[in-house]
N, C-alpha and C positions, 0 to 999 in steps of 0.2 A: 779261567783256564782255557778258554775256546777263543780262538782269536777270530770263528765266524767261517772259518777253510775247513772244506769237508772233509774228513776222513774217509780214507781208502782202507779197507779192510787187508791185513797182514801179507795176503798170499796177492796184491800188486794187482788186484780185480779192478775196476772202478764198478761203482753203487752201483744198483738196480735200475733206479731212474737214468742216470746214465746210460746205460749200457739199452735200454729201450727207447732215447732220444737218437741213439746213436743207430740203431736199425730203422727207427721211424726215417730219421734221416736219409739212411741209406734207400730206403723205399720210393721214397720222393724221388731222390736223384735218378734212379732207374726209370720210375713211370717219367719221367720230364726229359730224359734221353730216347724213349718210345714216342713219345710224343714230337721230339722234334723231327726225327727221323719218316713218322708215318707223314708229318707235313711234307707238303713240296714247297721250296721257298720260292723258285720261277714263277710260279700261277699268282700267291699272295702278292710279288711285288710287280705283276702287271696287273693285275685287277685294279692296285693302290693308282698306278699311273694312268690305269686308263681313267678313274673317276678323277683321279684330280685334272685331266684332260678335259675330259667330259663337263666339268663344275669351270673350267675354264673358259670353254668354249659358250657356256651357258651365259656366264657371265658379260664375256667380250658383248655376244648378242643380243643380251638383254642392255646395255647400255649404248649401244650402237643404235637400236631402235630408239631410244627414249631417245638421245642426241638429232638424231635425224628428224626424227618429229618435229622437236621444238627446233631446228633448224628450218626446212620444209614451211612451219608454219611462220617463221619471221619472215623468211624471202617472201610468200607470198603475200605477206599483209604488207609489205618495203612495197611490191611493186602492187598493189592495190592503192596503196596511198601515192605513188607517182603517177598512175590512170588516173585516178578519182580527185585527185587535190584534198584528198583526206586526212593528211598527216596529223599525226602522228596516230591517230585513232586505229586505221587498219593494222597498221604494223603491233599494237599494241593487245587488240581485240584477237589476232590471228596467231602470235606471239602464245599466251594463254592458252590458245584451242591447241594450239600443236604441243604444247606442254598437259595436255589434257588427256589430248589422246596417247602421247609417247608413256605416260602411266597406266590409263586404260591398257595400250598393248602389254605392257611389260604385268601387269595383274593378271590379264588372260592367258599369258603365257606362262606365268610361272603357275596358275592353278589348274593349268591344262594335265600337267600331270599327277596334280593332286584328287582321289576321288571323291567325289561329292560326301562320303561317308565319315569321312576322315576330318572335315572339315568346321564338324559343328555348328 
C-alpha cells in the first residue's frame, strides 16, 4: 500500500525532518553570503596573479641559467678545441661541466628559499 512517497501530514505541513533540512539549509546559505561579502575579492585575485607571476618568473630564470651554462660551457670547450687541436675532447669535457654547473646553480637556487629545516 506504500508506493515508498512520504506522507505529508493533513494540515499541508512537510515532516519534521524536512522542515529542519530546510532551516539547516537556510542557515548555510546566510553563513556563505557573510562569508562572501567579509571577503574582498580584488586582494584574492591579485595575490593569485602576483604568484602565478612570481612562479613564472622563477621559472623563466631558473631555465635561463641551466641553458646558459651548458651553452657558456660548449662555446668554450669549441674554442678550446680550435686553440689546442683537441677536438673533440674540449668541446665535449666542457659541454658536461657547463651542464654541471647549469644544475648545481638551478639546485642552489631553488633551495635558497627552502630552510634548512624543512628539508629533511
Amino acid at each position: 500500500m506504500s508506493d515508498g512517497a512520504r506522507e505529508q501530514p493533513e494540515d499541508g505541513r512537510p515532516p519534521a525532518d524536512e522542515a529542519a533540512l530546510s532551516a539547516r539549509l537556510q542557515r548555510l546559505g546566510e553563513r556563505l553570503d557573510q562569508a562572501k561579502t567579509s571577503r574582498s575579492p580584488g586582494i584574492d585575485q591579485a595575490s593569485r596573479r602576483s604568484d602565478n607571476a612570481s612562479g613564472f618568473a622563477l621559472g623563466l630564470r631558473l631555465s635561463s641559467e641551466l641553458v646558459g651554462a651548458v651553452i657558456i660551457g660548449a662555446a668554450l670547450g669549441w674554442l678550446i678545441d680550435r686553440w689546442a687541436g683537441t677536438s673533440p675532447w674540449g668541446l665535449i669535457v666542457l659541454l658536461l661541466l657547463g651542464f654541471a654547473a647549469g644544475v648545481h646553480s638551478v639546485v642552489r637556487s631553488v633551495n635558497r628559499g627552502t630552510p634548512m629545516d624543512d628539508r629533511g
